[in-house]
Steps between C-alpha positions, in 0.01 A plus 500: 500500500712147380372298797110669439552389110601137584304471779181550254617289212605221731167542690265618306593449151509837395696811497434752803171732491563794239817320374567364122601172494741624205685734680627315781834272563574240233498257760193584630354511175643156419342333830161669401500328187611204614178483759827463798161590727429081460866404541449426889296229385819319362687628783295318740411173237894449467632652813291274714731211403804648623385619843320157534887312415631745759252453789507114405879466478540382197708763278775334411848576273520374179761186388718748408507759825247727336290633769132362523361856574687621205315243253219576682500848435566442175200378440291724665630796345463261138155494609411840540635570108270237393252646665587842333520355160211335543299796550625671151469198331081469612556906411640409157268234427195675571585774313594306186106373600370799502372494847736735632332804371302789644234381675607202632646504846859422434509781301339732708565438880911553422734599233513186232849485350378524150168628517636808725761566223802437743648257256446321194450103450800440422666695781274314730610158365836549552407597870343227508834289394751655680237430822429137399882438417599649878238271631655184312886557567393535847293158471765329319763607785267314771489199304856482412614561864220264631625257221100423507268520181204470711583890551491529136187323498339776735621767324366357200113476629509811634631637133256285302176615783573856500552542124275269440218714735425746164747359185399226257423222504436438848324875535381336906360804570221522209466125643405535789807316664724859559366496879596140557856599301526824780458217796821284370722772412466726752502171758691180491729650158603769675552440870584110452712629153724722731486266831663252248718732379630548853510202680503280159234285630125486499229347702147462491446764836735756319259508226140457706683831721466713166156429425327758701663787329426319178152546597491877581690591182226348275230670741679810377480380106160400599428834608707675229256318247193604687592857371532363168185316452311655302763653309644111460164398403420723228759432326533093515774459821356227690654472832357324749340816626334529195378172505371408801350876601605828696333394863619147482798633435510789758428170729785305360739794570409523834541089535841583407608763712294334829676151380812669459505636876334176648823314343752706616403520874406105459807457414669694750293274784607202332906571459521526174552888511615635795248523807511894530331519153187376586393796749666710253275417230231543716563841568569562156141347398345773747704769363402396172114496521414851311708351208277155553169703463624675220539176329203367613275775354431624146745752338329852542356697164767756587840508685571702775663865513849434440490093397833468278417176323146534379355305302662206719376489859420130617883440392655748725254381797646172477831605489486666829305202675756285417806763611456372849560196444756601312659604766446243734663260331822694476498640846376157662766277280782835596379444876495135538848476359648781712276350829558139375112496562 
């Protein structure tokens, strides 16, 4: 029954059939209002940079003896907080603008902290702190063992993008510009933050190797927005789904994904990943092509029998196109370190 409850909230966002949400494990509970379901995003975005320092060489001890896998880790596990606060903080903040309500999809496709009564506003804040102050000592313990402020600097624009995505006065995602925000966290601030962090150097191919994930984790904001359009619309959120249309951006999604798997095998041909993840990310496209049509076509008037996260559906299509590839980076970088291929 515990691995069929986290299996559900970790895959599909919601508590098992016939279960209520309120009655199961606090930690469970905790990861379903946190939206943990996304966190593999950030695992991949940061992780990336450490399994690209390993198959490269490059992780390296600190001045002081401090391992480089250490500060390294460090920084991925800073960046999965981050990620977690982040997602109460857009919770809080579109609450406080009344968009997380009944009736929009937030609200309605999985338990909101507030809205859902689990905790107040205030409780949630000082989640949110507690999560955002974990993130930072970790940060500041990568840039004090690095002795490097450009670490500082990373963890800084990531900070300012991601709270910037929904707060004042930036507010990038009523902009327009959250999408492009998505493609430099979840890229070259993540993977090159954390290959800094453990080799405590950067190059220019470090930071070109994390831009194909960058570019399926906005095709999955892109899609997550698709859900929301009309809701976004109606109400004054202009993303750039809004703006530039639901087909164009069904088309841009798919750009995205296809760009994102055309970059990774490219990549593996030309030796900047290594070679074994090109004709993994070609099987991975073909496993992936249901999810590709799905994204490709209209969302339906009504979900299927059993569909845990209607009202979103284009979101949760692009999730699993891009789960392959997902994959093959991990288990190509894994191999070509353990193969030396």
């Amino acid at each position: 029954m515990a691995l069929r409850t986290y299996a559900s909230v970790l895959l599909r966002q919601s508590a098992p059939d016939g279960v209520d949400w309120r009655t199961m494990p606090v930690l469970a509970r905790a990861l379903l209002l946190a939206r943990a379901s996304v966190l593999p995003l950030t695992v991949v975005g940061a992780g990336q940079g450490l399994l690209y320092a390993w198959w490269r060489g490059t992780i390296s001890d600190t001045a002081d003896g401090v391992s480089g896998l250490l500060v390294g880790g460090a920084a991925f596990i800073g960046a999965n907080l981050a990620h977690a606060a982040n997602n109460l903080a857009n919770d809080w903040r579109d609450y406080q603008d009344g968009l997380d309500r009944p009736g929009y999809p937030r609200a309605d496709y999985s338990p909101h902290p507030i809205a859902s009564g689990a905790m107040s506003g205030r409780t949630l804040l000082l989640v949110i702190a507690v999560l955002t102050g974990l993130a930072a000592l970790l940060g500041g313990f990568t840039m004090v063992m690095r002795a490097d402020l450009t670490l500082g600097l990373f963890a800084l624009a990531g900070l300012l993008l991601s709270w910037g995505y929904t707060d004042p006065p930036l507010r990038l995602k009523r902009r327009g510009l959250g999408e492009l925000s998505v493609l430099i966290v979840w890229g070259p601030l993540m993977g090159g933050g954390t290959y800094l962090a453990a080799t405590g150097t950067l190059d220019g191919i470090a930071l070109l190797a994390t831009l194909p994930w960058g570019m399926i984790a906005t095709a999955v904001l892109f899609g997550k927005h698709l859900d929301k359009i009309d809701a976004d619309g109606s109400r004054g959120v202009r993303t750039l789904v809004v703006r530039i249309g639901e087909q164009r951006a069904r088309a841009v999604t798919l750009a995205l994904l296809s760009g994102g798997y055309v970059a990774v095998a490219l990549f593996g041909a030309l030796g900047i990943f290594p070679w074994i993840v090109a004709p993994l990310a070609g099987l991975g496209a073909l496993s992936a092509r249901a999810a590709f049509k799905i994204v490709a076509e209209p969302r339906p008037a009504a979900p299927p029998p059993g569909y845990p996260l209607w009202p979103l559906w284009h979101v949760g299509a692009a999730f699993l196109a891009g789960r392959p590839a997902m994959g093959a980076l991990f288990v190509g970088l894994i191999l070509g370190t353990l193969l030396g291929a």
